[in-house]
C-alpha positions as CSV (number, residue, x, y, z in Angstrom):
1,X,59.0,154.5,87.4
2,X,58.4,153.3,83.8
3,X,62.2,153.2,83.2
4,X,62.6,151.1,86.4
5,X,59.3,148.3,85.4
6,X,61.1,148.2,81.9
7,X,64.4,147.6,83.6
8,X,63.0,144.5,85.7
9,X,60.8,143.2,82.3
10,X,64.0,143.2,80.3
11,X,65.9,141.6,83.4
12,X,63.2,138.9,83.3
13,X,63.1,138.2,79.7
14,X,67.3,137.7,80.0
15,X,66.3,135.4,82.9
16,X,63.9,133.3,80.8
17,X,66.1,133.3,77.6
18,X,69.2,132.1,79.7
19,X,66.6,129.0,81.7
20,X,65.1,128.3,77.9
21,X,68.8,128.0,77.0
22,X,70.0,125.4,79.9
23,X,69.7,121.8,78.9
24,X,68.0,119.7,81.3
25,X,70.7,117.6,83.8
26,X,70.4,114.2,82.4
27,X,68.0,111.8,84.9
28,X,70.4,109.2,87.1
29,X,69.9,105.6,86.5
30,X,69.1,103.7,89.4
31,X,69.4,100.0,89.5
32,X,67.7,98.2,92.2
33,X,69.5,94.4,93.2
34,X,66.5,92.2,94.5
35,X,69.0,89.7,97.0
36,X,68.0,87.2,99.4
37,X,69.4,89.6,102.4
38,X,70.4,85.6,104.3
39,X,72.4,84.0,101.7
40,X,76.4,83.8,102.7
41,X,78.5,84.2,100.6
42,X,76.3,86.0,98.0
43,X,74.5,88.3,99.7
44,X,73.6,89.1,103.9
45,X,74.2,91.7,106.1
46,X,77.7,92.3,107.7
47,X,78.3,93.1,111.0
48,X,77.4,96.3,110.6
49,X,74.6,96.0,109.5
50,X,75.3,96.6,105.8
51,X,74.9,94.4,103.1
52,X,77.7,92.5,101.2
53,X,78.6,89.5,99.6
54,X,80.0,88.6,97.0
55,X,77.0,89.1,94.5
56,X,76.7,92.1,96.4
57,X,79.6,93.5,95.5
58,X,80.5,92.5,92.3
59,X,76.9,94.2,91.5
60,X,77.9,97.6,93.2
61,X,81.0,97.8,90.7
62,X,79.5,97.0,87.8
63,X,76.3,99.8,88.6
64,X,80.0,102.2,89.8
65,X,81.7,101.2,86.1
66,X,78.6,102.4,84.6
67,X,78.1,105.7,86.4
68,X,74.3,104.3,87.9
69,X,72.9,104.5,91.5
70,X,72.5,100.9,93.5
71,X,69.9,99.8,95.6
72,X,69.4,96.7,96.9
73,X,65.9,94.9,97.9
74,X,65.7,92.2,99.9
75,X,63.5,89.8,98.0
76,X,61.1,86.9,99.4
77,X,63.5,84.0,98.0
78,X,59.9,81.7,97.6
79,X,58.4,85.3,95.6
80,X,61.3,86.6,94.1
81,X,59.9,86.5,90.4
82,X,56.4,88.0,91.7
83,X,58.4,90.4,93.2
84,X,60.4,91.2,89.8
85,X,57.5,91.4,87.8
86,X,56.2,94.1,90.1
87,X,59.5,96.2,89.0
88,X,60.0,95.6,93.3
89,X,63.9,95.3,91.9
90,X,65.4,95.4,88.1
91,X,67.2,91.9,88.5
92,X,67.4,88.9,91.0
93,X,71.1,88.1,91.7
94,X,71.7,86.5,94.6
95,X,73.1,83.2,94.4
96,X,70.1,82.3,91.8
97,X,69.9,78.7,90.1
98,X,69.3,79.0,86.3
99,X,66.1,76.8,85.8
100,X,64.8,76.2,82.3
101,X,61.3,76.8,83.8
102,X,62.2,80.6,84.2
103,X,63.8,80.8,80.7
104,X,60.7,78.9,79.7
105,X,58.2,81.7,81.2
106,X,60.1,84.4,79.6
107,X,62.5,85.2,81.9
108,X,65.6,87.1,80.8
109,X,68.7,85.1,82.0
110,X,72.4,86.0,82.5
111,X,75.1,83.6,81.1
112,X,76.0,81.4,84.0
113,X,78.9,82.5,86.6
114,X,79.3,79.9,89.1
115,X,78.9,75.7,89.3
116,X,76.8,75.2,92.5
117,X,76.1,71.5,94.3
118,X,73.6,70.2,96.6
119,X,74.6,68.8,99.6
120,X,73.6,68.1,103.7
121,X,74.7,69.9,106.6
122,X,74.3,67.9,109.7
123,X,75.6,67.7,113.1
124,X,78.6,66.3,114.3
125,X,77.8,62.9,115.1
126,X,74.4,62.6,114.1
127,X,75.5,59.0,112.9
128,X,74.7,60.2,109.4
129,X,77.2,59.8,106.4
130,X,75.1,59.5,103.3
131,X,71.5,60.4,101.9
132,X,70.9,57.0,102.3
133,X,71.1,57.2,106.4
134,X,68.2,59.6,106.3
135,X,65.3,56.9,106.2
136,X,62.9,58.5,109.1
137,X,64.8,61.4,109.5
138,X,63.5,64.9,109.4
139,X,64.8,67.7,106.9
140,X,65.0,70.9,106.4
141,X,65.2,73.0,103.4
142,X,64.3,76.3,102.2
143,X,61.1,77.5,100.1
144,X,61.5,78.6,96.7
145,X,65.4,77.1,95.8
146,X,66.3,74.4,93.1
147,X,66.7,72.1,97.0
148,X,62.8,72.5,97.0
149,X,62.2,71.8,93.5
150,X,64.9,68.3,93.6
151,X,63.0,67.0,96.9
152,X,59.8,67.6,94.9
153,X,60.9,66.1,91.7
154,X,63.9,63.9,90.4
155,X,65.4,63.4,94.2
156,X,61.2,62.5,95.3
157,X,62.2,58.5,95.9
158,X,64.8,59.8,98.6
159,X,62.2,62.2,100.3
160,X,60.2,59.5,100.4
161,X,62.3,57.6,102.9
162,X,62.2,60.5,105.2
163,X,60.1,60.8,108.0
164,X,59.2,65.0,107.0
165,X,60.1,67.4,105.0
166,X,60.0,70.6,106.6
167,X,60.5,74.4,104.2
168,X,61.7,77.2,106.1
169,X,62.1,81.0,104.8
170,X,65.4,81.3,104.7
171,X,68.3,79.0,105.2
172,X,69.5,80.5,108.6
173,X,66.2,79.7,109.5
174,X,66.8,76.4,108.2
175,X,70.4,76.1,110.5
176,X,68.3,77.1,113.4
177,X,66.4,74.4,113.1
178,X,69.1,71.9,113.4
179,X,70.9,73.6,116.2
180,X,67.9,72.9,118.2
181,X,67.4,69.3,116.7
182,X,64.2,70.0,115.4
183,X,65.3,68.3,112.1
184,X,68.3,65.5,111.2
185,X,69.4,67.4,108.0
186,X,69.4,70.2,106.2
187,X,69.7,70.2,102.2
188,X,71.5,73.4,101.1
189,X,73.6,74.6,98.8
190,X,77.2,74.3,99.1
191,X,78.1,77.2,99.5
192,X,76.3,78.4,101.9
193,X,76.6,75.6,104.2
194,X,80.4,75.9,103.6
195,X,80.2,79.6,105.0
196,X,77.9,78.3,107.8
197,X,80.4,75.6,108.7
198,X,83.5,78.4,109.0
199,X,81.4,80.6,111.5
200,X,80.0,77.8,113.7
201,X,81.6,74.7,115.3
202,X,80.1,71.1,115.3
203,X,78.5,70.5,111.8
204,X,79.6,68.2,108.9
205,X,78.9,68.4,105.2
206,X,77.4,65.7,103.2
207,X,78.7,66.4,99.7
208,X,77.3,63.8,97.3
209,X,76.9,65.8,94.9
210,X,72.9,65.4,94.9
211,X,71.9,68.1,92.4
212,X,74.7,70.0,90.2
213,X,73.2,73.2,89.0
214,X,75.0,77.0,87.9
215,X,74.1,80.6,89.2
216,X,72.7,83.5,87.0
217,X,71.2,86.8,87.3
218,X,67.4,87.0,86.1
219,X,65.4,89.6,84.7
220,X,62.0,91.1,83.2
221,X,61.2,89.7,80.1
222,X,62.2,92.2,77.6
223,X,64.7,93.3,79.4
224,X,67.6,92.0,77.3
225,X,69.7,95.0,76.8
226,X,69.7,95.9,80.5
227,X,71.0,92.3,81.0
228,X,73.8,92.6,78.2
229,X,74.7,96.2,79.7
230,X,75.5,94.5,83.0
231,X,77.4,91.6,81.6
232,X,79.4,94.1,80.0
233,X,79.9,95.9,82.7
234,X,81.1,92.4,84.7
235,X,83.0,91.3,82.0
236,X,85.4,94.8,82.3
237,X,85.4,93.8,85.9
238,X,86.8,90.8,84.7
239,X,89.3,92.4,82.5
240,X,90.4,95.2,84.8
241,X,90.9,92.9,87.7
242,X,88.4,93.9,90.5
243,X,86.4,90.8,89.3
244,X,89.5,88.7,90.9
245,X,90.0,91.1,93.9
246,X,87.0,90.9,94.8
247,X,86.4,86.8,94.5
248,X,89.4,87.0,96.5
249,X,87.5,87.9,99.9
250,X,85.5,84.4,99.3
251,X,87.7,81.6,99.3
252,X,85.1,79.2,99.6
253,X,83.6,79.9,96.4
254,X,87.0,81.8,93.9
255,X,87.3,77.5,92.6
256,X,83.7,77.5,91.4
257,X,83.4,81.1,89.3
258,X,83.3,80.7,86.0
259,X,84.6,83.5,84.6
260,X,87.7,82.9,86.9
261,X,88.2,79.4,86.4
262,X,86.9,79.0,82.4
């Protein structure tokens, strides 16, 4: 008996030497993409029910080149920056206007990828060809984008001359709204009414050019070496080709990115 408890003490003390000896697996890095989960091209949900995009994607290879787990969550576009703050998601890239006001309150942001203009979607013969035919006229535009901010601010004597200004959610929302001519006009970004326009019959774009403005990627202040790890990571994209292969898939937008087209 004795030999037998010594046997299964000295079995347990190899046990615990052999454990004691293991290194700990190293913990997986999981980035989280905060996206507006309605914004074609960047980022929406396919037909199966999965999201994609162009953002989306080019975000899943560069968390693939550097060996981390992706996540996406699907941000309130008017609360995205709340929502960061609150470590809801690690970045906001989805089609996101650089403002100075975010660099202003700290916010780390990306060098710019894409040139993006303001312009109106409306209906096929609505009668309207210019900004200047929406005197009385109702429009729509979504809460929380650089639209909002030019209606509210340097574009405020042509809101004047229309009749409302209505903010939706999201810009689908938005579209909605003028298939069932609730509203004259929407005020969107390129883009996005470009994608809107291939999918669905009967609308017109209004491109005056009414606000030019570039996309980046924002995050936590004092997070500047998570932001240069992901450049880095997009900018071997670049170099390696998928960057291209994958722009490829969205005509609509390959003129307009920046690191294709510098």
């Amino acid at each position: 008996m004795k030999k037998t408890i010594c046997l299964i003490l000295a079995l347990l003390l190899v046990c615990a030497l052999c454990a004691c000896g293991k290194q700990a697996a190293p913990e997986e890095t999981v980035f989280t993409m905060g996206i507006d989960p309605e914004y074609p091209p960047f980022s929406y949900l396919d037909d199966n029910g999965e999201y994609t995009g162009f953002d989306v994607e080019i975000c899943k290879a560069a968390c693939d080149y550097l060996g981390w787990k992706f996540q996406i969550f699907g941000v309130n576009w008017d609360e995205k920056l709340v929502q960061l703050d609150a470590k809801e998601c690690d970045c906001v890239w989805s089609g996101m206007t650089i403002l100075d006001s975010m660099k202003e309150a700290g916010y780390v942001i990306s060098a710019p990828y894409y040139d993006n203009t303001q312009v109106l979607l409306v209906k096929e013969g609505s009668g309207i060809s210019s900004s200047s035919d929406l005197a009385g006229k109702v429009v729509a535009v979504q809460l929380g984008t650089s639209g909002e901010s030019l209606l509210n601010g340097d574009l405020q004597e042509l809101t004047d001359t229309f009749s409302e200004l209505i903010t939706c959610d999201s810009f689908l929302k938005c579209f909605t709204e003028l298939a069932g001519n609730a509203v004259d006009a929407v005020f969107v970004d390129l883009p996005v009414a470009a994608s809107y326009c291939a999918d669905n019959a009967g609308y017109v774009i209004i491109n005056e050019n009414l606000g030019a403005e570039q996309y980046g990627i924002a995050f936590r202040s004092g997070d500047a070496e998570l932001c240069a790890k992901i450049e880095e990571a997009v900018a071997a994209l670049v170099a390696n080709g998928t960057y291209a292969e994958i722009a490829a898939k969205y005509p609509d937008i390959v003129n307009n990115l920046l690191f294709l087209n510098s």
